[in-house]
N, C-alpha and C positions, 0 to 999 in steps of 0.2 A: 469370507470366501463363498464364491456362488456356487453352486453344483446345479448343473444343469444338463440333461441331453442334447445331444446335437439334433438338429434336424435328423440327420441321415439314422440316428439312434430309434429318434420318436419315430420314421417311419416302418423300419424296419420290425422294433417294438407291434408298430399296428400288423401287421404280416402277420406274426407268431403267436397275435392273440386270436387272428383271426383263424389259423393255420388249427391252433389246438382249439380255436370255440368251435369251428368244426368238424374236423376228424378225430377227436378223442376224448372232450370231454361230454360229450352225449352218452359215450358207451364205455365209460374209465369205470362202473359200478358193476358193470357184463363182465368185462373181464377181472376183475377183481373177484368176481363170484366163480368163474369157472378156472382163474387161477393159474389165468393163460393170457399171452400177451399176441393177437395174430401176426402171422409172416405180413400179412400185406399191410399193420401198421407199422413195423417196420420198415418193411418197404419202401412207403410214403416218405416217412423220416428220410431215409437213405436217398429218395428221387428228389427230395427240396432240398438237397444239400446239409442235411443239420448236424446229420451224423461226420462231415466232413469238415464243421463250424471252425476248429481251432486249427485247424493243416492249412500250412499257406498256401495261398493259389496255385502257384509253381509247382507244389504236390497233388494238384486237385481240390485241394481245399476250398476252405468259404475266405480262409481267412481274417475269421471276426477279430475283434478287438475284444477287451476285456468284460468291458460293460455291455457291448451289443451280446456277447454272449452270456452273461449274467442275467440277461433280460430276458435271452431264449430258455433258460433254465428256469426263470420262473415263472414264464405263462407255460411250461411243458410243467412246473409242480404245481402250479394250482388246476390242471387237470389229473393229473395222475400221479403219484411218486413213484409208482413203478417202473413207467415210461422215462421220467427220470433219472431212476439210477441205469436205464444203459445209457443217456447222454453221458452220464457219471463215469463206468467203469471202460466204457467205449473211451473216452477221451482220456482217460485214466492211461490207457495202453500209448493210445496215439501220442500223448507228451512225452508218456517215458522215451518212448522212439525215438522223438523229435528231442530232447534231451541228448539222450544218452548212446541211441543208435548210430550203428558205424551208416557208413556212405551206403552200404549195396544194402542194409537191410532198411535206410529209410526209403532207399529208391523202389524196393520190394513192397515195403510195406504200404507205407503211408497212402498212395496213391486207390489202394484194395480197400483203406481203411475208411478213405473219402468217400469214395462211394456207396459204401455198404456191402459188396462185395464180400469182403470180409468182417464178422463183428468180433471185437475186442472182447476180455474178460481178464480181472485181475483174481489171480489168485495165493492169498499172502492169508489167509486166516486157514486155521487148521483145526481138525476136534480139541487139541488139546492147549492151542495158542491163537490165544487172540491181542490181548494188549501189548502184549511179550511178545513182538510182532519178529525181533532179531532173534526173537530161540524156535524158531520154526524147525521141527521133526522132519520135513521131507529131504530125501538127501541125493545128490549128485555126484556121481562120481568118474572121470574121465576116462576113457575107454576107445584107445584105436581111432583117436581123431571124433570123436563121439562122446555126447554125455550120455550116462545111463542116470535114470530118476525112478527114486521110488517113495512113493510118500500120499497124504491124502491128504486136500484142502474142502473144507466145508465154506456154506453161507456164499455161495460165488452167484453173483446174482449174472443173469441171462446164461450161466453156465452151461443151461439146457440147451439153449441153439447156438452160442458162440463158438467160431474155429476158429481163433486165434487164443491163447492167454498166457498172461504174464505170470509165470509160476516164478514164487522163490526158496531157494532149497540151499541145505548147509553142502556147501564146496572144500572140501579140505576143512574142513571147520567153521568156515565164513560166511556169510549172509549171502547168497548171490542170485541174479535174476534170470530169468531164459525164455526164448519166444516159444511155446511150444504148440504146436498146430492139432487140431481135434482127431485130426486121420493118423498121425503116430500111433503104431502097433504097440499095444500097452497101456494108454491113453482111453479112460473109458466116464462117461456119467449118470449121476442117476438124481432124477429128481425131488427136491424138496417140496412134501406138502402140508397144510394145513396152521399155516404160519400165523402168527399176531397179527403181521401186516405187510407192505409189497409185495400182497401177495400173486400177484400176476408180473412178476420181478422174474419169473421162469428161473427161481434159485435152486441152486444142485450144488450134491459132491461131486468132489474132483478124484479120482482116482490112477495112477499110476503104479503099472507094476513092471520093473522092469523096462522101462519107455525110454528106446534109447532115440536121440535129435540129434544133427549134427553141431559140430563143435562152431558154426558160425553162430548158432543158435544164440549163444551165450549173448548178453545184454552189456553192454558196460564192461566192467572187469569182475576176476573171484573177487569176494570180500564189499563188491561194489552196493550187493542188493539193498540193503537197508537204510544206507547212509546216505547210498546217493539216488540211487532206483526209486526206490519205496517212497522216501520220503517228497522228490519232484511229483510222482503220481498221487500221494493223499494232500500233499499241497493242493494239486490240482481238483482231487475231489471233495476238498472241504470246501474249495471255494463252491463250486455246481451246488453240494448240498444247502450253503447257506442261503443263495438264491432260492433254489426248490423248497426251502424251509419259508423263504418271504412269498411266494406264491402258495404254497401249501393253508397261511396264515391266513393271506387274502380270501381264499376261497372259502376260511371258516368264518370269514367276516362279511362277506354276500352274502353266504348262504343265511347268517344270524340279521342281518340286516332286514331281508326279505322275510324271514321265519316271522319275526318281532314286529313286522308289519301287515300282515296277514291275520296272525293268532290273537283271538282274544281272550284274557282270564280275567274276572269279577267285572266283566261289564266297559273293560277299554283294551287295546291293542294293549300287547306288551313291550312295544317301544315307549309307551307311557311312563310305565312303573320305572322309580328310580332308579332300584335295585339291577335293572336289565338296563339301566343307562350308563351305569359307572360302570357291568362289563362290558359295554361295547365300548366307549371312552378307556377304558386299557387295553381293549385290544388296538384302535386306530392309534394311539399311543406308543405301544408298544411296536407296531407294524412302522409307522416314519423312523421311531429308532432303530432298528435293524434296514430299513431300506438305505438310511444314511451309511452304517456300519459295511454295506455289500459295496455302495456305490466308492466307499473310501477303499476297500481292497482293489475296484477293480481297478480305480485311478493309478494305487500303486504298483499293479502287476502289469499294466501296460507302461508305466514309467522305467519297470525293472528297479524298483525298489529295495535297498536289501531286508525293510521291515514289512516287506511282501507276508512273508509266514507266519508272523506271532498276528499283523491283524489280520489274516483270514481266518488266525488258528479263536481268535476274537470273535469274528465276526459266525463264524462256526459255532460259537460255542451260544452265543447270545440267543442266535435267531432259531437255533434247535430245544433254547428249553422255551424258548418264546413261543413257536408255535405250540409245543406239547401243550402248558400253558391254554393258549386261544384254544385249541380243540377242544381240551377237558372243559371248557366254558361253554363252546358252543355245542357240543353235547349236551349242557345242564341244559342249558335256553331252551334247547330244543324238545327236554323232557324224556318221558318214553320216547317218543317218536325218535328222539336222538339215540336209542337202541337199534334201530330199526333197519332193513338194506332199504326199505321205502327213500330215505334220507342217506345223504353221502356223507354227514355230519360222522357216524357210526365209523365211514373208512379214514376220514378226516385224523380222526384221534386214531385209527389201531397205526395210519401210517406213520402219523408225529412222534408215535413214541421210537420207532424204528431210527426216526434222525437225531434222535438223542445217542444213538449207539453206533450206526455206520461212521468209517473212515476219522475213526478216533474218538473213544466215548464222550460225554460232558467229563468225568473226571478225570479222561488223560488232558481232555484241554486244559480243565484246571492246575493242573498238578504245571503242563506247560505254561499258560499264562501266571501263575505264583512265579516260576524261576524267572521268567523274563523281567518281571516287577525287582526281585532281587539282584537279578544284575544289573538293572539301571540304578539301583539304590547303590552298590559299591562304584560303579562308573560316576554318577555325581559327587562320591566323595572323594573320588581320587583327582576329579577334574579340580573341586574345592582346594585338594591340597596342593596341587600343580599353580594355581591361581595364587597360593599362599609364600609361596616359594618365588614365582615370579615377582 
């Protein structure tokens, strides 16, 4: 089987490399130092349509396709992963919508969402829950055609500027989701700093005390949030991270390519030395195998596959210890100097380890990828026996 882009993919592709070798990755090491992402890169984002990537045209959208968007996520991650987790939690919002949304709240939304108008935030992780995503502490409770909420989510990345977010909170006991808007009385945040990494990710708590929305607010159904909400929205963001994880990769492998070409130690460049040739030989290695693994989810998410989720939840898990991996290497190469903010090698690594724990750790994915491997192993043997029988 051939895998190849289309034309209109490759050219598009050139856009977005040019789009971010432009406007952000010159200055992705500034912001990352002062640990702020500016309104007018956003902006930008919002004016070329990127933020509006996955909304169909009809909503204002761009209407990419799976891969055209998988490609925009990764020249936006080998500039920045901060940048990319609001493609992430922004489009996170936008599919739940387009999911799960009744009629007036896509026609409300989606169109705000396109533009930038409004930015997105998901908020499902809490101080005291994180993996345990369906025992979230916030709670909701119905009130005179009204939800009233009260609860606190931590780690919500762009939570600082976003007025929109996907809050979900125990309903009658049930997982359930809600659109809740930044200007709700009650509804307050305060920002996270000095983080390991994303850190120009403008991450905050979320706080609700007493925030009452109206009853249209609600997402889905009670009982809906986890199972159906939650789950369509980190489908959605494992894919973005796995791309931003193969961009993330790349840009430790320029930068070590260029490094290894420049430096020399005992009297030759250290592209010479063997030792610096077997890690770049696993990382370009390593980098085709996950570029394969992204391009096979997106073929199946624009086919609507039903094994759309276990391989993104795959391709997720590969290309997040993949890059950690390539950083920690491209740091060594780079020496001290790869300590340094002189070298982006230094954000390279604090970001990769970040995508090893956003929208489902390495070991929820494994714990998910072991069950899947076991249900195919009883479905081949019941097929065996079916065949036995016949």
């Amino acid at each position: 089987m051939e895998i190849e882009l289309t034309p209109q993919q490759v050219q598009e592709q050139a856009l977005f490399r040019a789009f971010v070798s432009e406007e952000i990755a010159p200055y992705a090491d500034q912001y990352d130092q002062a640990e702020c992402m500016p309104n007018e890169v956003i902006k930008k984002l919002a004016e070329i349509g990127y933020l509006g990537a996955i909304i169909p045209k009809e909503q204002g959208g761009q209407g990419m396709d799976a891969i055209t968007f998988g490609l925009l996520c990764e020249e936006v991650g080998r500039a920045s992963a901060s940048l990319l987790s609001l493609l992430t939690v922004h489009g996170m919002v936008c599919q739940a919508i387009m999911k799960w949304g009744s009629a007036s709240q896509k026609t409300n939304w989606l169109p705000k969402l396109a533009t930038g108008e409004t930015i997105g935030a998901f908020g499902l992780t809490e101080p005291n829950v994180g993996s345990d995503a369906k025992s979230v502490e916030t709670a909701a409770v119905l009130s005179n055609n009204s939800y009233v909420l009260n609860g606190e989510k931590k780690w919500i990345s762009f939570g600082q500027v976003a007025n929109l977010f996907l809050i979900f909170a125990q309903c009658d006991g049930k997982p359930t989701a809600f659109l809740v808007e930044r200007e709700r009385t009650g509804f307050s945040t305060e920002p996270l700093k000095g983080l390991l990494g994303f850190r120009s990710a403008m991450i905050a708590k979320v706080f609700m005390n007493e925030c009452r929305i109206p009853a249209e607010n609600l997402l889905g159904r009670v009982g809906f949030g986890f199972s159906h909400v939650a789950s369509t929205a980190l489908d959605h963001g494992r894919y973005c991270v796995a791309w931003g994880c193969l961009g993330l990769g790349q840009a430790c492998l320029n930068a070590c390519l260029s490094y290894t070409s420049e430096r020399k130690q005992f009297g030759s460049f250290l592209k010479g030395h063997q030792l610096i040739q077997q890690m770049i030989a696993e990382m370009i290695t390593n980098l085709k195998a996950a570029r394969l693994l992204c391009y096979h989810a997106g073929y199946l998410k624009d086919k609507g596959s039903p094994s759309l989720i276990m391989e993104t939840s795959i391709a997720k898990y590969f290309t997040s210890r993949m890059v950690s991996k390539i950083a920690d290497d491209a740091v060594q190469i780079h020496g001290a100097n790869g300590c340094s903010s002189d070298y982006p090698v230094q954000r390279y690594l604090r970001d990769a380890k970040i995508m090893e724990i956003i929208e489902g750790s390495t070991q929820m994915q494994q714990i998910i990828i072991a069950k899947y491997g076991y249900q195919n192993l009883v479905l081949e043997k019941r097929k065996a026996k079916q065949k036995e029988k016949a």
